[in-house]
C-alpha positions as CSV (number, residue, x, y, z in Angstrom):
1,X,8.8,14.3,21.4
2,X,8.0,16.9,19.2
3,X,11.4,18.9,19.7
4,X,13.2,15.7,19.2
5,X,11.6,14.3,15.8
6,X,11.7,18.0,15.0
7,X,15.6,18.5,15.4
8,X,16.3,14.9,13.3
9,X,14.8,16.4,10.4
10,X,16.2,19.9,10.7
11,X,19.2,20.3,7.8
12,X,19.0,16.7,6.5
13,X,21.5,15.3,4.6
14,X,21.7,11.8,3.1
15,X,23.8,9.3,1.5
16,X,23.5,6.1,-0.2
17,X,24.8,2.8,0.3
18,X,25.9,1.5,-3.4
19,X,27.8,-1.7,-1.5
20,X,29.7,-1.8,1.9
21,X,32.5,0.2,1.3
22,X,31.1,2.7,-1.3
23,X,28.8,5.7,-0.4
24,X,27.3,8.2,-2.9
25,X,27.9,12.0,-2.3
26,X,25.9,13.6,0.7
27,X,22.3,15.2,-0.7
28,X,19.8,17.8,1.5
29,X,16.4,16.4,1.7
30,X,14.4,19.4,1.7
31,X,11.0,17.5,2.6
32,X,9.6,14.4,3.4
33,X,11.4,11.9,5.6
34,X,14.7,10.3,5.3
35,X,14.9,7.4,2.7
36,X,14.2,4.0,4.2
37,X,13.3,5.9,8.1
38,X,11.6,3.7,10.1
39,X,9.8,6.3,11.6
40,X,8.6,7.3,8.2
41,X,5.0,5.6,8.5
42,X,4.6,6.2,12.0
43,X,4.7,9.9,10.7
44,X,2.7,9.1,7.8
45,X,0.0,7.9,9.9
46,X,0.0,11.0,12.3
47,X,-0.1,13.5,9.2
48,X,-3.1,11.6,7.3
49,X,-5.0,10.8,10.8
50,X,-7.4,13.4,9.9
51,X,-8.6,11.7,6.6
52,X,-10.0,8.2,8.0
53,X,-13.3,10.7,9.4
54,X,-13.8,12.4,6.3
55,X,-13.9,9.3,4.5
56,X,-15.6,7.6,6.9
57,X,-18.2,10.3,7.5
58,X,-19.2,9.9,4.5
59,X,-20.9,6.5,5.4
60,X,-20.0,4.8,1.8
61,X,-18.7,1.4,2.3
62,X,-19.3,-2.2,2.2
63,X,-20.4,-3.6,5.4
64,X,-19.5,-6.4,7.1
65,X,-21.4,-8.1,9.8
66,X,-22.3,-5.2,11.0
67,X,-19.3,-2.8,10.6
68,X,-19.1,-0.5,7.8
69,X,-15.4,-0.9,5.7
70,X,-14.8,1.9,3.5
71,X,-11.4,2.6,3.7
72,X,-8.0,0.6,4.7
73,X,-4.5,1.9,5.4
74,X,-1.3,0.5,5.7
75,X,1.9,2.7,5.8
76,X,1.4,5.0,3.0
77,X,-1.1,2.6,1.1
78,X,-4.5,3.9,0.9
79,X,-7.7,1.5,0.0
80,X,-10.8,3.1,-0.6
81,X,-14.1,0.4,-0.7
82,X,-17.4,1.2,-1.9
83,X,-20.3,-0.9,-3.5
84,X,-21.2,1.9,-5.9
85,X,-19.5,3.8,-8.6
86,X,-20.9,6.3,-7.2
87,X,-20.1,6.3,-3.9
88,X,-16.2,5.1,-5.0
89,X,-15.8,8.3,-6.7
90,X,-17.1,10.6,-4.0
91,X,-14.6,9.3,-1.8
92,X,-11.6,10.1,-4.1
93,X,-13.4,13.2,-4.6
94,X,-12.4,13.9,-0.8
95,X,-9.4,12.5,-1.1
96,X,-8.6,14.4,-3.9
97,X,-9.8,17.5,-1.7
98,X,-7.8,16.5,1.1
99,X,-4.4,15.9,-0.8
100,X,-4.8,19.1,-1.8
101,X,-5.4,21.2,1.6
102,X,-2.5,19.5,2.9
103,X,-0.6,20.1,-0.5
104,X,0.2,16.1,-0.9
105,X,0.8,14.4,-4.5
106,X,-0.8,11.4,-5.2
107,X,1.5,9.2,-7.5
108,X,-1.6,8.4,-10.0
109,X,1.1,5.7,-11.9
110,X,0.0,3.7,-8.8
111,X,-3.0,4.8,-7.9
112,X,-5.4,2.3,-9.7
113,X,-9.2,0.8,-9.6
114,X,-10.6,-2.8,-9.5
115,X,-14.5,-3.8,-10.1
116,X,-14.9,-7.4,-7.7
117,X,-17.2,-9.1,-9.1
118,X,-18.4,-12.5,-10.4
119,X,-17.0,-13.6,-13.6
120,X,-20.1,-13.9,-15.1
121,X,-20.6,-10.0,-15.0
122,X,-18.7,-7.6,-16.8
123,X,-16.3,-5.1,-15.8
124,X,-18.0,-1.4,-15.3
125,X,-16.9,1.7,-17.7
126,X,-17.3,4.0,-15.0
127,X,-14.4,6.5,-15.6
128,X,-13.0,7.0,-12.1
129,X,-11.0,10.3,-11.4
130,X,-8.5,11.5,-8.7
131,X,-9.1,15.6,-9.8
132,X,-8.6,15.5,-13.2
133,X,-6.6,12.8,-13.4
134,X,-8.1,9.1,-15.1
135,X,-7.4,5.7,-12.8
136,X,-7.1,3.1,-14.4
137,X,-8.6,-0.5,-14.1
138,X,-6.5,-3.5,-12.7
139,X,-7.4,-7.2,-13.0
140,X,-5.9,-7.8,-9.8
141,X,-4.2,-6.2,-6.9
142,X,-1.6,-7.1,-4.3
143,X,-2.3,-6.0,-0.6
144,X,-0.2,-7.2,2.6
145,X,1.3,-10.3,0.6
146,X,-2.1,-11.3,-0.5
147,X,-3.0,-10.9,-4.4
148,X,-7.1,-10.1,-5.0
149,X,-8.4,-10.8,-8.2
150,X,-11.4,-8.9,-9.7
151,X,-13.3,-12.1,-10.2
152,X,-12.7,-13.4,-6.5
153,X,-10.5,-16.1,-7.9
154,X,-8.0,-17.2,-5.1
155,X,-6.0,-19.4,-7.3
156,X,-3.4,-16.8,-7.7
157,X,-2.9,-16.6,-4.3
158,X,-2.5,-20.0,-3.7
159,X,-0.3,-20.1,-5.9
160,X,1.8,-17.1,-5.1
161,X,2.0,-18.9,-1.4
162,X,2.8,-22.1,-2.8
163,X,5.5,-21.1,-4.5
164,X,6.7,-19.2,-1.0
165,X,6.8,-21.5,0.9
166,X,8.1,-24.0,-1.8
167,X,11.4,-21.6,-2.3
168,X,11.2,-21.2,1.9
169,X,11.1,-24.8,2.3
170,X,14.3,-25.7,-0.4
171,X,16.3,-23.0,1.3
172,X,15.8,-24.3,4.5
173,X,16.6,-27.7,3.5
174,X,19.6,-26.8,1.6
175,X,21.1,-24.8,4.5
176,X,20.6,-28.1,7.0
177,X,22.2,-30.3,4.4
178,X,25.0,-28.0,4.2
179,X,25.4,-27.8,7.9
180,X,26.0,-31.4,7.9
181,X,24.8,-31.9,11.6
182,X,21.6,-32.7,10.0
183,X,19.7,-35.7,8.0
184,X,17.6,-35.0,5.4
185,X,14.6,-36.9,7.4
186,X,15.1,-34.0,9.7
């Protein structure tokens, strides 16, 4: 399998699809994966499998039940969880270390922090830092479709859902009425 990934990445050229007919010029991708490969997280996950146990060793989390969360991962997403400023920062500390044994950039334009908390308490001014680098706070944050707000207000995600399934629903009715073969009590 190796051989075989191996040889599909060996003197990579690419080209872009600007509409059906038109094609930019062909470009060498040096490194990385191809644009839009859907083996790209697959590999993703294989090159980063070493990180989930240094994070995790560090036993810095927030537990549920009885399970200790402290870090999810999704594709090339990365969620680090702690219930201390402290702890928070010593895992991007290792991140940080990590990224830069296996000579990986973090895009820190993305990279961002959020305090949960009760409305009733204030946001901390706990600097975080990724190396040198300052993250910056966010009020909320999107993850796998579902928006989480500092405050652990789920309005917004209602209403993101809402309004989903709203445009899903008109779309769907529209297409049956312009079928024709169907009522609208259908």
């Amino acid at each position: 399998m190796f051989k075989v990934i191996k040889c599909l990445y060996s003197n990579l050229k690419s080209a872009i699809r600007l509409s059906p007919m038109m094609f930019t010029d062909w470009f060498s991708v040096d490194f990385g994966v191809r644009p839009g490969d859907n083996l790209a997280p697959t590999l993703f996950v294989l090159f980063i499998d070493d990180l989930v146990p240094l994070i995790k060793g560090l036993s810095q989390g927030v537990f549920i039940g009885n399970d200790m969360i402290s870090c999810l991962f999704y594709a090339d997403d990365i969620v680090l969880i702690s219930d201390s400023s402290e702890d928070l920062q010593s895992q991007l500390n290792v991140l940080h270390g990590w990224t830069k044994k296996n000579l990986l950039n973090v895009n820190i334009k993305t990279t961002k922090t959020m305090h949960v908390r009760k409305a009733s308490s204030s946001r901390s001014d706990v600097v975080f830092r990724l190396g040198q680098k300052e993250l910056d706070y966010v009020e909320k944050y999107r993850y796998l479709g579902l928006t989480l707000s500092e405050n652990i207000d789920f309005k917004v995600s209602v209403n993101e859902l809402s309004s989903v399934a709203s445009r899903s629903l008109g779309s769907s009715t529209s297409k049956f009425l312009h079928m024709g073969n169907m009522d609208f009590e259908i």
